[in-house]
C-alpha positions as CSV (number, residue, x, y, z in Angstrom):
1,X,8.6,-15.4,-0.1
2,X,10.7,-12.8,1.5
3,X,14.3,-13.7,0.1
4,X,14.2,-10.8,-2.7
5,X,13.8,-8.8,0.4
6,X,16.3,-10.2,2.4
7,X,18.7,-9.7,-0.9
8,X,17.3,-6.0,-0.6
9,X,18.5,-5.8,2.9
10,X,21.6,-7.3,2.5
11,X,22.4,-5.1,-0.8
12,X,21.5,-1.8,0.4
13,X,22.8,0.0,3.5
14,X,19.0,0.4,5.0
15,X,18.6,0.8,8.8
16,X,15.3,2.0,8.6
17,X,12.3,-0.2,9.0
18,X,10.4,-1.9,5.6
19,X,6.9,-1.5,4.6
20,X,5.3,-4.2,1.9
21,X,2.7,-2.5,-0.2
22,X,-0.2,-4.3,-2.0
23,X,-0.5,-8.0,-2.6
24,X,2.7,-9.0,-1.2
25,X,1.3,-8.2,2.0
26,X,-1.7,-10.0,1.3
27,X,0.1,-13.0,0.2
28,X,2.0,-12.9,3.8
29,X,-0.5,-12.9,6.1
30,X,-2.7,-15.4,4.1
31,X,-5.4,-13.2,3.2
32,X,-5.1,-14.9,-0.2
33,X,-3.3,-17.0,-2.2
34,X,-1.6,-15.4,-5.4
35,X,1.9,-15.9,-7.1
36,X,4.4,-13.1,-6.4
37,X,6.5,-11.6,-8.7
38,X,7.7,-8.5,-7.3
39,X,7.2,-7.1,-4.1
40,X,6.3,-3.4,-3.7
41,X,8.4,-1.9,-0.8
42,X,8.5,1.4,1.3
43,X,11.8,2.3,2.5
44,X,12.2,5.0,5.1
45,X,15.6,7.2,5.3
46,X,14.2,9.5,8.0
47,X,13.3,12.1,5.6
48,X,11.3,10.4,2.4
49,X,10.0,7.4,1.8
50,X,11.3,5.5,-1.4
51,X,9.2,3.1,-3.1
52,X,11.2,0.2,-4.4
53,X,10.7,-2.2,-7.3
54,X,12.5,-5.3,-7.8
55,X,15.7,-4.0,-9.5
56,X,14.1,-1.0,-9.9
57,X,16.3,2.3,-8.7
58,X,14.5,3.7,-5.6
59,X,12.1,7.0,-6.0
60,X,10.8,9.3,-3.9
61,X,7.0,7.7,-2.5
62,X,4.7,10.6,-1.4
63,X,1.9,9.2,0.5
64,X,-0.3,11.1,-0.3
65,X,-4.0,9.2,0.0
66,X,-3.3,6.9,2.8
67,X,-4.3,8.4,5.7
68,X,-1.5,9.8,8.0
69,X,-2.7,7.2,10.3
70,X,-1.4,4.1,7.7
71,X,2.0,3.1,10.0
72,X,-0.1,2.6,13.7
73,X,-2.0,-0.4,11.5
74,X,0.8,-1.7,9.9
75,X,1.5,-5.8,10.5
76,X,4.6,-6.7,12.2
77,X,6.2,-9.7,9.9
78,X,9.7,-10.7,11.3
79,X,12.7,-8.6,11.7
80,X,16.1,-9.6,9.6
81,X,19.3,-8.3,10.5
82,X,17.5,-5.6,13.1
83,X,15.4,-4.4,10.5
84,X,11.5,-4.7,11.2
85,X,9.8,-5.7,8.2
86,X,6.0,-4.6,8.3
87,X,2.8,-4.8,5.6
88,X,0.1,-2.6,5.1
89,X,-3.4,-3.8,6.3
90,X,-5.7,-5.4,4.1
91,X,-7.8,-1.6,4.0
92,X,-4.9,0.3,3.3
93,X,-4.0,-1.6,0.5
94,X,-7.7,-1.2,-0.8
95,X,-7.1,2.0,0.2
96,X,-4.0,2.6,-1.9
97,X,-5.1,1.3,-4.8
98,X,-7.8,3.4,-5.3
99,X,-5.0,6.0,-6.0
100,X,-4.4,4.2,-9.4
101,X,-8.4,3.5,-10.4
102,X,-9.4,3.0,-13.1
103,X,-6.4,0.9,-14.1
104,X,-8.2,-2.9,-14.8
105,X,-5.4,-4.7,-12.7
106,X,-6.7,-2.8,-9.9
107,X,-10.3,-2.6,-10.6
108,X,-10.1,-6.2,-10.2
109,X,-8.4,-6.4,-7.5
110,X,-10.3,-4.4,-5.2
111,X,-13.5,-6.2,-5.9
112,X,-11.8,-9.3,-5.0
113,X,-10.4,-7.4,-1.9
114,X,-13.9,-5.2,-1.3
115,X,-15.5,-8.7,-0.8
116,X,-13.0,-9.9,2.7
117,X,-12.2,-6.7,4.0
118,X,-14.0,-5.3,7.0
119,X,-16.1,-3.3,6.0
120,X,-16.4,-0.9,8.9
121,X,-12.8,-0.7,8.7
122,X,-12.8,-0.1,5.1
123,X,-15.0,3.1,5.5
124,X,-13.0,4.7,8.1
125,X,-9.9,4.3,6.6
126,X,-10.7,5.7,3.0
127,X,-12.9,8.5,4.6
128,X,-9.5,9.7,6.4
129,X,-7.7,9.0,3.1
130,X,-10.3,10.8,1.0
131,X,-10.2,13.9,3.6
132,X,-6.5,14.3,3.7
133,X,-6.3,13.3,-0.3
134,X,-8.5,16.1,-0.9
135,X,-6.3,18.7,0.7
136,X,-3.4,18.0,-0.7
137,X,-3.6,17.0,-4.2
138,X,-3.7,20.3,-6.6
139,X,-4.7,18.5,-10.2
140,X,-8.3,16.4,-10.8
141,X,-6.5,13.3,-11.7
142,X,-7.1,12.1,-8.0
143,X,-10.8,13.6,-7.7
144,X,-11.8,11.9,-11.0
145,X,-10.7,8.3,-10.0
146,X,-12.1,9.3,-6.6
147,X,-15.4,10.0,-8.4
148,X,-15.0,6.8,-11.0
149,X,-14.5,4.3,-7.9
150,X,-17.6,5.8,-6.1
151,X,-19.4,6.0,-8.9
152,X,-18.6,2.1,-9.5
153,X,-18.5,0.4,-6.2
154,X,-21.8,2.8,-4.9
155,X,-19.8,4.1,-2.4
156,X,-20.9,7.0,-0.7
């Protein structure tokens, strides 16, 4: 599943450790079973972090509703020419993809994920990410979807 990544690696000039985002991560540690077309990567060059896409040129990633906790959870995976190659935890990603509610692909997808997460886990982890989303984002475009997921999942 990995050898796009390992193509990544070997392509780029990255010494920094990997991050897998969403269901790639999932997919990897067995949580569920899904076909994988891309794999959503952070890339770390000690000053940003650059989210990567397939072919996709790097961009700047701010993380900015994850809780400033999200890399002492992280899963170790393997490590490929000394890089480390880690994954978000399942209530991250939940966590993360609230950041693009409503979007259907992901209103779906955190049902699904709502449904095996740990739920105690699950509430601490978005409370933090809530918190620190709050005091940093200056529009309503995060408040709103905030509000929408809530508001849909009766989350409190």
């Amino acid at each position: 599943m990995l050898e796009s990544l390992y193509k990544f690696i070997d392509n780029n000039e990255t010494t920094e450790n990997i991050y897998i985002l969403g269901t790639a991560s999932l997919v990897y540690q067995g949580l569920i079973k899904k076909e994988i077309y891309d794999i959503d990567i952070l890339v770390h060059d000690g000053e940003n972090f650059y989210k990567k896409r397939d072919n996709v040129d790097p961009v700047i990633w701010e993380i900015t509703f994850l809780s400033e906790k999200w890399k002492e959870r992280v899963i170790f995976f393997e490590e490929y020419k000394g890089i480390k190659i880690y994954g978000l935890c399942l209530e991250d990603i939940i966590v993360n993809k609230i950041s693009g509610y409503p979007c259907d692909k992901h209103k779906t997808s955190i049902k699904e994920l709502l449904d095996i997460c740990d739920k105690e886990k699950f509430n601490k982890y978005y409370g933090e990410a809530k918190q620190r989303g709050y005091s940093i984002l200056r529009d309503s475009f995060f408040k709103e979807n905030v509000m929408m997921f809530e508001k849909d999942f009766n989350i409190q």
